[in-house]
C-alpha positions as CSV (number, residue, x, y, z in Angstrom):
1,X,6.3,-24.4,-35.6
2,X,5.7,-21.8,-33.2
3,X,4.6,-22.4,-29.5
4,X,1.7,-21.0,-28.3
5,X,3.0,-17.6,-26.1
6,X,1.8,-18.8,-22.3
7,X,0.8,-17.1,-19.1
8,X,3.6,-16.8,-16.8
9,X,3.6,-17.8,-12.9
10,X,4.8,-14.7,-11.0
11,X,2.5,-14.6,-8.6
12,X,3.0,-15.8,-5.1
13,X,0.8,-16.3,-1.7
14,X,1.2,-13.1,-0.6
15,X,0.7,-11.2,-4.0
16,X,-2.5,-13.4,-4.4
17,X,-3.8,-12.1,-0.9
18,X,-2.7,-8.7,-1.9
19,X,-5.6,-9.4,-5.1
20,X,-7.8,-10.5,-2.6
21,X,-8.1,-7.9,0.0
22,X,-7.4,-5.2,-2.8
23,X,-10.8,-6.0,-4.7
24,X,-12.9,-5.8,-2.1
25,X,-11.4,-2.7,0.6
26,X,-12.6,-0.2,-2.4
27,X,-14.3,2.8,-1.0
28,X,-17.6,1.4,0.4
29,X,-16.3,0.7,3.9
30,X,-15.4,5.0,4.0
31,X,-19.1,5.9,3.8
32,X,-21.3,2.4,3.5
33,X,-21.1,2.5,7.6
34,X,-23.4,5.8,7.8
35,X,-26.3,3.7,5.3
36,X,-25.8,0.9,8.0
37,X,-26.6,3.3,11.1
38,X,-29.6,4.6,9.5
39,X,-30.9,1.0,9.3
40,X,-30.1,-0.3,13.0
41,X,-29.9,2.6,14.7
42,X,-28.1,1.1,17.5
43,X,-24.5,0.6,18.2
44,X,-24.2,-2.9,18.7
45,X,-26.3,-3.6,16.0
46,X,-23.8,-1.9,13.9
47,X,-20.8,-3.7,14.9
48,X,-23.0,-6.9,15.1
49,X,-24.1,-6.0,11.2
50,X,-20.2,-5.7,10.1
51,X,-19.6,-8.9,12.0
52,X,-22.3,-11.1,10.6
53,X,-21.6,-9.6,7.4
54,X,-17.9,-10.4,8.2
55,X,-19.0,-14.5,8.9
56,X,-20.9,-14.2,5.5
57,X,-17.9,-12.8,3.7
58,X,-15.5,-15.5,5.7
59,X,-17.8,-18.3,4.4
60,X,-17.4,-17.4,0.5
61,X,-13.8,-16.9,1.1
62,X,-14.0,-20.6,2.5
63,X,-16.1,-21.5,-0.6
64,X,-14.4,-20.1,-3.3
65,X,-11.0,-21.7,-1.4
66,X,-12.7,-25.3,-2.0
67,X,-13.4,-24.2,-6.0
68,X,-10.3,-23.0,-6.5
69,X,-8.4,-26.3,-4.9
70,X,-11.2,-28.7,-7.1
71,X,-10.6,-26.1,-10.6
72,X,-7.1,-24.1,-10.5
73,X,-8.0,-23.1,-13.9
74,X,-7.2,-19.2,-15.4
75,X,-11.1,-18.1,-15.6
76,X,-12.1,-18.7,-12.1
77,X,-15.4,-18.1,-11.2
78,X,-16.6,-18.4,-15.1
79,X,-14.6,-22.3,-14.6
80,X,-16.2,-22.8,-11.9
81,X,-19.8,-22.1,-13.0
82,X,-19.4,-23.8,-16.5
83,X,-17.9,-27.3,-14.6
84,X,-20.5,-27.2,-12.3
85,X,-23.8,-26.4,-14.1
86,X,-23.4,-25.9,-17.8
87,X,-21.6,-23.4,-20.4
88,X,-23.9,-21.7,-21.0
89,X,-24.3,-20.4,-16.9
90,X,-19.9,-19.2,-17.0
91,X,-20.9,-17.4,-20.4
92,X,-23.7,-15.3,-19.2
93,X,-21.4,-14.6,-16.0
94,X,-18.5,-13.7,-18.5
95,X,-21.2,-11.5,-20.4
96,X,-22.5,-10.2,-17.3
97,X,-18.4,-9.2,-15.8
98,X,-17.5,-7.3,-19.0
99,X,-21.2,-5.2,-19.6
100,X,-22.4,-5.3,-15.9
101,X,-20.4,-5.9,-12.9
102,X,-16.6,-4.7,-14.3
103,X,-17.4,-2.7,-16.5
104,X,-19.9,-0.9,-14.5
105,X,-17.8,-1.5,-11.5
106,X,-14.9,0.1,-13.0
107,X,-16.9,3.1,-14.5
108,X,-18.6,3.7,-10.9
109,X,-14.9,3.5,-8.7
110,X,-13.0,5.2,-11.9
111,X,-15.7,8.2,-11.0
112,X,-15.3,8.2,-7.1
113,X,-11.3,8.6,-7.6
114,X,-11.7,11.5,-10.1
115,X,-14.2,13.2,-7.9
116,X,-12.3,13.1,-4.6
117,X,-9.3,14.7,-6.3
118,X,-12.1,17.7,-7.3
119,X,-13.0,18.1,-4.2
120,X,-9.9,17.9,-2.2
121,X,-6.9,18.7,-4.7
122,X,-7.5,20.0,-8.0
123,X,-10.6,21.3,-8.9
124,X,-11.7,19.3,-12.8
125,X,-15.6,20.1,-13.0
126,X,-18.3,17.8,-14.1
127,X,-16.4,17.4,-17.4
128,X,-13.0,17.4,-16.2
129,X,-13.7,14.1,-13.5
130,X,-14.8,12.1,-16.5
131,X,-12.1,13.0,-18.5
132,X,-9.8,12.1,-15.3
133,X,-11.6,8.7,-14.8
134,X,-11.0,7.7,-18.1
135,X,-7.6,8.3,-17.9
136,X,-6.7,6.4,-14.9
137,X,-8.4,3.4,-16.4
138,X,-6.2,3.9,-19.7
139,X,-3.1,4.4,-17.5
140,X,-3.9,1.2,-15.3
141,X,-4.6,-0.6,-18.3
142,X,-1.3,0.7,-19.9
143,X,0.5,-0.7,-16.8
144,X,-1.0,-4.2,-16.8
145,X,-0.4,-4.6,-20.9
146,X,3.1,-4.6,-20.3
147,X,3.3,-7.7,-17.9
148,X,2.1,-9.4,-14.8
149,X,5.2,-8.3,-13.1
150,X,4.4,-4.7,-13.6
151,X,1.1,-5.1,-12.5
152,X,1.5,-7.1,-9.2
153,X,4.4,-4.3,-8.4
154,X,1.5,-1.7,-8.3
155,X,-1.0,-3.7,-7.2
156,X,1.1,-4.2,-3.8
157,X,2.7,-0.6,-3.3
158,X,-1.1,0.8,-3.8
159,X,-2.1,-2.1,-0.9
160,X,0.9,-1.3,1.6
161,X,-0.2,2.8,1.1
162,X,-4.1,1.7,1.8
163,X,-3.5,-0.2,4.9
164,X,-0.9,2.6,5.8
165,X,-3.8,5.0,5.5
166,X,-6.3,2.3,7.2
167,X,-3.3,1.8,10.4
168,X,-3.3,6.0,10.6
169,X,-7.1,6.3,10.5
170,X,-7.4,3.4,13.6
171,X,-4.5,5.2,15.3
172,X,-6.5,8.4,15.4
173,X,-9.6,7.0,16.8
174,X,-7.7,4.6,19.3
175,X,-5.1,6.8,20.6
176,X,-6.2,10.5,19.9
177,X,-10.0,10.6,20.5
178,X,-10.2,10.4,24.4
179,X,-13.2,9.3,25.8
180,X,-15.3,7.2,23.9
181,X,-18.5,8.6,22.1
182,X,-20.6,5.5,22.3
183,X,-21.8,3.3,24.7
184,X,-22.5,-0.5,23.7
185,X,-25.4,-2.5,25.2
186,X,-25.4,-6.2,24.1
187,X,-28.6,-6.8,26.1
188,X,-30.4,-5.1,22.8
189,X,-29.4,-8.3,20.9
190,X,-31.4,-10.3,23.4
191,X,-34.9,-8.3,23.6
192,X,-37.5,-10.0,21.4
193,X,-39.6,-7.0,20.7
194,X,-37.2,-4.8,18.8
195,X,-37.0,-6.5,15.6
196,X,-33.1,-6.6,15.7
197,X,-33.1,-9.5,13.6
198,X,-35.2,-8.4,11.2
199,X,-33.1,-4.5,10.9
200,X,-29.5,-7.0,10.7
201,X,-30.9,-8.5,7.2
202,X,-31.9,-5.3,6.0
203,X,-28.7,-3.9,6.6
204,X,-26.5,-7.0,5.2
205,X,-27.7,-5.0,1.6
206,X,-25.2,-2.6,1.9
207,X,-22.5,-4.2,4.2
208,X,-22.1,-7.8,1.6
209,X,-21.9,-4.7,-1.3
210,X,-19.2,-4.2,0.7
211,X,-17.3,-7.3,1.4
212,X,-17.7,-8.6,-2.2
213,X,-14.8,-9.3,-4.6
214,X,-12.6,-11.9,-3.5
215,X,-14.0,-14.0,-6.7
216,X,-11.2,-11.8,-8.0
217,X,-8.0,-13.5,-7.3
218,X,-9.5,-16.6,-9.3
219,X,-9.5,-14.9,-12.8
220,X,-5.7,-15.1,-11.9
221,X,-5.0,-18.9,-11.9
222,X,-2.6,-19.4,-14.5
223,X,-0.3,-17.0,-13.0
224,X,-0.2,-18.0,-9.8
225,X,2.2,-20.5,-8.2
226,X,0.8,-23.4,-7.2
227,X,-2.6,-22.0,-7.9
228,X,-4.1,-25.2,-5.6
229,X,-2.9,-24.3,-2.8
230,X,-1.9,-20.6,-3.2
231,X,-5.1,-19.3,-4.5
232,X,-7.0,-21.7,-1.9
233,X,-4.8,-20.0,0.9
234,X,-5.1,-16.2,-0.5
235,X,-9.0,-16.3,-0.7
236,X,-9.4,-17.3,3.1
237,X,-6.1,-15.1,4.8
238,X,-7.1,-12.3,2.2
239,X,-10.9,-12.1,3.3
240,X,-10.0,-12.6,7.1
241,X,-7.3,-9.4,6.6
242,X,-10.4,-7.4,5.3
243,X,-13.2,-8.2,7.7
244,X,-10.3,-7.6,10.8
245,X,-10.3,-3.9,9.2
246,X,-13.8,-3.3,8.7
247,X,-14.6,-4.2,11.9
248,X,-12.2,-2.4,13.4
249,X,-12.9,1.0,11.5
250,X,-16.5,0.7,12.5
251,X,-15.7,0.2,16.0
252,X,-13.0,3.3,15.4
253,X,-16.3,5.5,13.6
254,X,-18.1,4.7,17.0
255,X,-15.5,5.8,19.2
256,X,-15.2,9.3,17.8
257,X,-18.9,9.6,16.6
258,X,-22.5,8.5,18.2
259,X,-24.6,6.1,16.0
260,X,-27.1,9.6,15.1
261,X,-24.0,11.1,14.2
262,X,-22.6,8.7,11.4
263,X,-26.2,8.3,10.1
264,X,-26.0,12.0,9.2
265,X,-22.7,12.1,7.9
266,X,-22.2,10.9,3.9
267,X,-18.7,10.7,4.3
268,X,-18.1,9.1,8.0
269,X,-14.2,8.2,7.8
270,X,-13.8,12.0,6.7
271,X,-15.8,12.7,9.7
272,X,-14.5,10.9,12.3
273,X,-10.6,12.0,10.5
274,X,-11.9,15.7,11.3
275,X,-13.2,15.4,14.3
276,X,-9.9,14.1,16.3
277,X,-7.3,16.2,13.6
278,X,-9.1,18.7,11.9
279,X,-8.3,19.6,8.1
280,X,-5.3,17.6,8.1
281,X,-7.7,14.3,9.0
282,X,-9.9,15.2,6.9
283,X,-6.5,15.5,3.8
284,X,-5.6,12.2,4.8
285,X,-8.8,10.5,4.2
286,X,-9.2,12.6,1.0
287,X,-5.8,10.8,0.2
288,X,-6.8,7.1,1.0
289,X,-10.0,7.0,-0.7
290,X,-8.3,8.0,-3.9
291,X,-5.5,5.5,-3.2
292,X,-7.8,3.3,-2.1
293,X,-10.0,3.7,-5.2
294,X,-6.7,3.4,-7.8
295,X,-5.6,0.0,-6.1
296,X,-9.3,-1.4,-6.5
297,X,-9.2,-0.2,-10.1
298,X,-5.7,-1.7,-10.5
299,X,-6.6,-5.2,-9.4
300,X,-9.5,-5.2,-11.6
301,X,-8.1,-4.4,-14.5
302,X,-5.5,-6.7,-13.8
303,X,-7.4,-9.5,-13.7
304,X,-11.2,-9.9,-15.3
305,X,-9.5,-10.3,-19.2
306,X,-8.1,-14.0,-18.0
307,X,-11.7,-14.7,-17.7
308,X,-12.6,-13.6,-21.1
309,X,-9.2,-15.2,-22.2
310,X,-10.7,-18.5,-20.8
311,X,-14.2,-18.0,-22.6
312,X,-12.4,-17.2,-25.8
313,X,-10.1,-20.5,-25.3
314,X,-13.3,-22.7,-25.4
315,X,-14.9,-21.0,-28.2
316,X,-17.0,-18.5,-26.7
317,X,-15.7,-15.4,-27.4
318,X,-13.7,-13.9,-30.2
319,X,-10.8,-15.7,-30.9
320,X,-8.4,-12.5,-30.8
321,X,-9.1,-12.7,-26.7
322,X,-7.4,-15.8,-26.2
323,X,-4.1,-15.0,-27.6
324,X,-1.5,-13.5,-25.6
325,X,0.8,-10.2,-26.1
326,X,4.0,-12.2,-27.8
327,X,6.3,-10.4,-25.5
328,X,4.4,-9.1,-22.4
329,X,2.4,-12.5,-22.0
330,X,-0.8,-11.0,-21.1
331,X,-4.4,-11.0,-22.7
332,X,-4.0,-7.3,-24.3
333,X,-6.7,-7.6,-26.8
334,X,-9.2,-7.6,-23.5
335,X,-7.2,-5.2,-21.5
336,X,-7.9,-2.5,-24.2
337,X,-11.5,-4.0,-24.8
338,X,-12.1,-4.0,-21.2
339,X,-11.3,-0.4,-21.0
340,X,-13.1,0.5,-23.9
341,X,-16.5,-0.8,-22.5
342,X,-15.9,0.9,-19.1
343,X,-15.0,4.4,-20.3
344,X,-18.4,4.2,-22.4
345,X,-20.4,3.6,-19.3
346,X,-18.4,6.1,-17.7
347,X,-19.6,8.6,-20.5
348,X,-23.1,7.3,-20.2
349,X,-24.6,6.6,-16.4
350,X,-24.3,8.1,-13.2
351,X,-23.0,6.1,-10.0
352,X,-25.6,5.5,-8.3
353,X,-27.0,3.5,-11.9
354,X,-24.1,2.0,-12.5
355,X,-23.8,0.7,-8.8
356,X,-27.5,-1.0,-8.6
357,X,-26.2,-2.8,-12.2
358,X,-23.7,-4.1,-10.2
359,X,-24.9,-4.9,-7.2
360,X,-28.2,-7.2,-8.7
361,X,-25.9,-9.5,-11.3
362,X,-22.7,-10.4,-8.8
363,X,-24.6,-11.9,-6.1
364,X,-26.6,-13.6,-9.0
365,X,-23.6,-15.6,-9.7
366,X,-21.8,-15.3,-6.1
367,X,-24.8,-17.4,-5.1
368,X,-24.9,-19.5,-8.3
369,X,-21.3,-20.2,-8.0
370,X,-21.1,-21.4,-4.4
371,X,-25.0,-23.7,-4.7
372,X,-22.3,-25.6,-7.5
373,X,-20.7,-26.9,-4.7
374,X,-23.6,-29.1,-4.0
375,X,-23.0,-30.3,-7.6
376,X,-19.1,-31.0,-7.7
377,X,-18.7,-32.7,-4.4
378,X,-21.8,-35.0,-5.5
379,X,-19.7,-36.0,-8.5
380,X,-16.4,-35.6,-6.8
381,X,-17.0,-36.2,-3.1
382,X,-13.1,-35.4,-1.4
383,X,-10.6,-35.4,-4.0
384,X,-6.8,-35.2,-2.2
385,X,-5.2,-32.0,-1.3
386,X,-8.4,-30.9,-1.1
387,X,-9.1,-27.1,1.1
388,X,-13.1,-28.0,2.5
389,X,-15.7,-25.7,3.0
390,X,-16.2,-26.2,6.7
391,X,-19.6,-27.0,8.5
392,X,-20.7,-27.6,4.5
393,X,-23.7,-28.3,3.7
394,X,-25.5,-25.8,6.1
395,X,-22.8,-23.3,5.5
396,X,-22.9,-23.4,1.5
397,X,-26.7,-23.1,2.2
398,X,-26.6,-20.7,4.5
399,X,-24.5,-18.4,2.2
400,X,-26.6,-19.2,-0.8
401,X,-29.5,-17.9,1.2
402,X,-28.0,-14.9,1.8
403,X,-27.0,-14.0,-1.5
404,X,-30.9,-15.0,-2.8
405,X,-31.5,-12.4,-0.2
406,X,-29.4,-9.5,-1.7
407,X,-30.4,-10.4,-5.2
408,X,-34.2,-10.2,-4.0
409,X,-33.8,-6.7,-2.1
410,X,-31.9,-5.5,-4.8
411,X,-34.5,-6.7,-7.4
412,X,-37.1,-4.5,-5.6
413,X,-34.8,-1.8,-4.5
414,X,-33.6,-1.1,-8.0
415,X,-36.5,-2.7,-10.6
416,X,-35.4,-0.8,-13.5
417,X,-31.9,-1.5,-13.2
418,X,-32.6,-4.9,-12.4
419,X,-34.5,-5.7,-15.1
420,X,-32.0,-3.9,-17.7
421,X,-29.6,-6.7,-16.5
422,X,-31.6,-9.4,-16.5
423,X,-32.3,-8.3,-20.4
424,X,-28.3,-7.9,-20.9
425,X,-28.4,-11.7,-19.6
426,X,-31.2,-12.6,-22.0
427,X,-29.8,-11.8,-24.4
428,X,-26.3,-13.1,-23.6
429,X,-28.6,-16.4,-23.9
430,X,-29.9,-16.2,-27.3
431,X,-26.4,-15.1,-28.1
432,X,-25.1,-18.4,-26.5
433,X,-27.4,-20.5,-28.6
434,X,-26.1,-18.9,-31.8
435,X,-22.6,-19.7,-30.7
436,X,-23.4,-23.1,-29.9
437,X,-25.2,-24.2,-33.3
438,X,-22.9,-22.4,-35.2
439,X,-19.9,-24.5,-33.4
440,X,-21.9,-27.4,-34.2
441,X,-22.1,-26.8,-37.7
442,X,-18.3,-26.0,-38.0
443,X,-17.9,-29.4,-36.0
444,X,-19.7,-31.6,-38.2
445,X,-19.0,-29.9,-41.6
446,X,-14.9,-30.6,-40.4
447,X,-15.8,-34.0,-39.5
448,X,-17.4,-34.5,-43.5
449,X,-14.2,-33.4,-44.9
């Protein structure tokens, strides 16, 4: 008899960190700081924004260490939902990663890469950036078919060239700007008549868009070593490497541009790039967002098909996704499916659409997933070895609140949108139910035999 072909364990700590950090620094933090000055207004309240937002991000990092120590299980996050609610709550987030928030997600950063090498290399067209985006997805997806290996060996040389970039664009503003363009006055933080508190929510919207993704790694489990403690480890060093950059690159904006400045500007790290080195800042920018964009893309290809692997293993998707590539030992059915769902919503929505699909359905389950700590430490108080959410229960809270935030704003923000993905969930639902009686019936008609 045949043994069942296996994932394989070639990850370490610091190729899980590199999954981490590489799923969230995407492109956001090049031109989300300019939506975030048109909200505050003020300086300090920027910086004080990207640090709270920063604390937020910190605390799921801290969270999803805990989940991953209690569940080391390939699926992550749709483990993690299923142990502590029900099934049927990791289905509709499986539904929601492949239709919604990677397949959308993949479509929208897919686009961004294809368009920065329009604008600043080779010159495609409206048609021609489409046809580019879906071939980097095929390409990527090509890659990670032929083996974890190969995948983590991109996945790092595109992180080493994005913090390269990241190093080079601090430099500039540190050490080549001269005087400082902005002056910081903390008092603002401390007058009760300015509604600073109130601007600092409204501007964690786009700043937690942001600092999302280090559910990422989790997808990952089964081929990571020592998944309890590595994948634990990886979530909090990997989000505390990402909110050190964007808070330094926000304080580097503010040193070559005044708050007015970067609200203007719809591109603010080509900005600032231009301002202290001209066109050849303003090439090297060009060249990190689509770096940065092809090592997002990389990471999530890599990874959300374990997740629909795991679904498949329990019986809730199609049983061709949980079987493995006989000689590569990776879920290639899902790579290729994945791809195929992504390049039709690249043929079908604009960016900004398919970023407010997004947006809505992951903080959903980011909150959803983190509020089941409540649930497994009631069943489960301190099992050993365990990595603790600190200051837990008003942290857990205080990051489920936040999320219920986002998902509100968002809800109003984008209503169409919103609603289309509630629907998709809907009917992930009814589809759930079907599953579910039909494995019933299957059950109980073997059991009669």
């Amino acid at each position: 008899m045949t043994e069942p072909v296996g994932f394989r364990r070639e990850l370490g700590l610091v190729d899980a960190i590199v999954v981490v950090a590489g799923a969230v620094i995407g492109v956001g933090i090049f031109a989300n700081p300019s939506n975030v000055a048109r909200i505050v207004g003020d300086p300090t309240l920027m910086i004080t924004a990207w640090a709270a937002g920063g604390l937020l991000a910190l605390l799921g990092g801290f969270a999803y260490a805990e989940l991953a120590s209690r569940l080391p299980h390939v699926g992550g996050q749709y483990v993690y939902l299923a142990r502590a609610y029900h099934p049927i709550v990791g289905f509709l987030y499986g539904i929601a990663l492949l239709f919604i928030i990677n397949g959308g997600g993949l479509a929208a950063v897919a686009t961004i890469f294809a368009s920065y090498v329009d604008s600043s290399f080779i010159r495609l067209g409206p048609l021609g950036i489409r046809i580019v985006a879906a071939a980097a997805l095929l390409v990527l997806t090509a890659i990670n078919v032929v083996g974890i290996r190969t995948g983590k060996r991109v996945n790092n040389a595109l992180m080493a060239l994005k913090l390269a970039g990241i190093c080079a664009l601090l430099g500039m503003a540190f050490f080549g700007a001269g005087t400082s363009a902005t002056r910081f006055d903390a008092a603002l933080c401390h007058t009760a008549d300015t509604g600073w508190s109130r601007l600092l929510f409204t501007a964690l919207v786009p700043i937690m868009f942001s600092y999302a993704g280090w559910q990422t790694c989790g997808f990952l489990a089964g081929e990571i070593r020592d998944p309890a403690r590595n994948l634990a480890r990886a979530n909090i060093l990997g989000v505390a490497l990402v909110v050190t950059l964007y808070v330094g690159l926000n304080v580097a904006y503010l040193r070559v541009l005044t708050a007015s400045e970067i609200a203007a500007s719809p591109a603010v790290a080509y900005e600032m790039a231009r301002t202290v080195a001209g066109e050849r800042g303003g090439r090297l920018v060009a060249t990190l967002i689509v770096v940065s964009s092809l090592g997002l893309l990389s990471v999530i290809v890599q990874a959300a098909p374990r997740l629909y692997y795991a679904m498949a293993r329990d019986g809730f998707f199609p049983r061709r996704a949980a079987v493995l590539h006989p000689r590569f030992h990776t879920p290639s059915f899902m790579l290729w499916f994945q791809a195929g769902v992504s390049i039709a919503l690249l043929a079908t929505n604009t960016y900004d659409e398919l970023l407010s699909y997004v947006v809505f359905t992951e903080w959903l389950f980011f909150g959803l997933a983190v509020a089941g700590l409540f649930a497994l430490r009631r069943r489960d108080p301190k099992p050993a070895g365990l990595v603790a959410m600190p200051g837990h229960p008003v942290t857990t809270l205080l990051f489920v609140l936040a999320a219920a935030g986002i998902v509100v704003n968002t809800f109003f923000t984008y209503t169409t949108q919103s609603l289309v993905g509630s629907a998709i969930l809907l009917a992930g639902a009814l589809s759930y139910i079907f599953i579910a009686v039909r494995r019933r019936r299957a059950t109980a008609s073997s059991r009669g035999h």
